[in-house]
C-alpha positions as CSV (number, residue, x, y, z in Angstrom):
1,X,156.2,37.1,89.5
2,X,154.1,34.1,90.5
3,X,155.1,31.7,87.5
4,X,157.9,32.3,85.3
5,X,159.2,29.3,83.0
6,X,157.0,26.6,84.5
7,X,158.6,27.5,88.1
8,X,157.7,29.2,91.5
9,X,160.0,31.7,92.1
10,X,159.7,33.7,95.7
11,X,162.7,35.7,97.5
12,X,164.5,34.2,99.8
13,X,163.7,36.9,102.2
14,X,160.3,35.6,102.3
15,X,159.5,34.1,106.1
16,X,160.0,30.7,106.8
17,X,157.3,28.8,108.8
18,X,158.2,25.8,111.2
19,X,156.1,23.2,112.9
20,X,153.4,24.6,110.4
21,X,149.6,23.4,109.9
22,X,146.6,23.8,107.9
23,X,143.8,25.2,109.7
24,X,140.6,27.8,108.8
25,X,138.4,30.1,109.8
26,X,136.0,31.4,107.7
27,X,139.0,30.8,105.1
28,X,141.7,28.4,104.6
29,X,145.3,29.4,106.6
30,X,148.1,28.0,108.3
31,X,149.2,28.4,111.6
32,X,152.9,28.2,112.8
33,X,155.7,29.9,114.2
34,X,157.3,32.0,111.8
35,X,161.2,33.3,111.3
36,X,162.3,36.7,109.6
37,X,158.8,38.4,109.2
38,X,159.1,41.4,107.7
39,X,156.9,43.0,110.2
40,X,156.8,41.1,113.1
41,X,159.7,41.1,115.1
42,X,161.7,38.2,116.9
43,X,162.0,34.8,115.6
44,X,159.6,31.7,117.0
45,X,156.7,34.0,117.0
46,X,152.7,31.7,116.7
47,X,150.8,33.2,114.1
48,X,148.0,32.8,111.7
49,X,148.3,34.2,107.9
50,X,145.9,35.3,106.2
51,X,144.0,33.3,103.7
52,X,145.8,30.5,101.9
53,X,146.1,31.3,98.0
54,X,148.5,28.2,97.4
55,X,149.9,25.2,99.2
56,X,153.0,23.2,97.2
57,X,154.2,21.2,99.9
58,X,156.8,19.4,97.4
59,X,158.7,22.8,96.8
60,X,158.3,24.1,100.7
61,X,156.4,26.7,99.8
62,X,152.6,28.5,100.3
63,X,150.8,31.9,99.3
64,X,149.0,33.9,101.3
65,X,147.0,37.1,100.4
66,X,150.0,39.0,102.0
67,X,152.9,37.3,101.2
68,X,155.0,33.9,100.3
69,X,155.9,32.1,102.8
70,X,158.9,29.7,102.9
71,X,157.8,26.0,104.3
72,X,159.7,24.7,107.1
73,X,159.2,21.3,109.0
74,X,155.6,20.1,109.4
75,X,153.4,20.0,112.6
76,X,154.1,16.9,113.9
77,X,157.2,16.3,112.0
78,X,160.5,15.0,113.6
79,X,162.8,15.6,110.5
80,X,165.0,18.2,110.7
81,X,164.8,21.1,107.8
């Protein structure tokens, strides 16, 4: 469920994306390196997602057509997570 009682709620076996960016293509995205993917193995992996649906930076987390993703650290940032 995307909304229930005025909050986000997303599993938290969705993948978490570090040292992550907005970029595009014909479509908005992000870019980043990506932790316990469901389908792509290893940890650290660069990817893109697919399009961006939704960006809450506040609560650390974005949609994609595929999937919820979990927000790590920025690009750029040097705070831990």
């Amino acid at each position: 469920m995307l909304f229930a009682d005025g909050h986000i709620n997303i599993s938290a076996d969705a993948p978490i994306l570090h040292n992550w960016m907005r970029t595009s293509r014909s479509a908005a995205c992000l870019t980043g390196m990506v932790w316990d993917h469901p389908t792509l193995p290893g940890g650290g992996r660069s990817i893109i997602t697919s399009d961006l649906c939704l960006l809450v930076e506040d609560l650390g987390v974005a949609r994609t057509n595929s999937r919820w993703y979990r927000l790590g650290r920025p690009y750029g940032s040097t705070h831990s997570s």
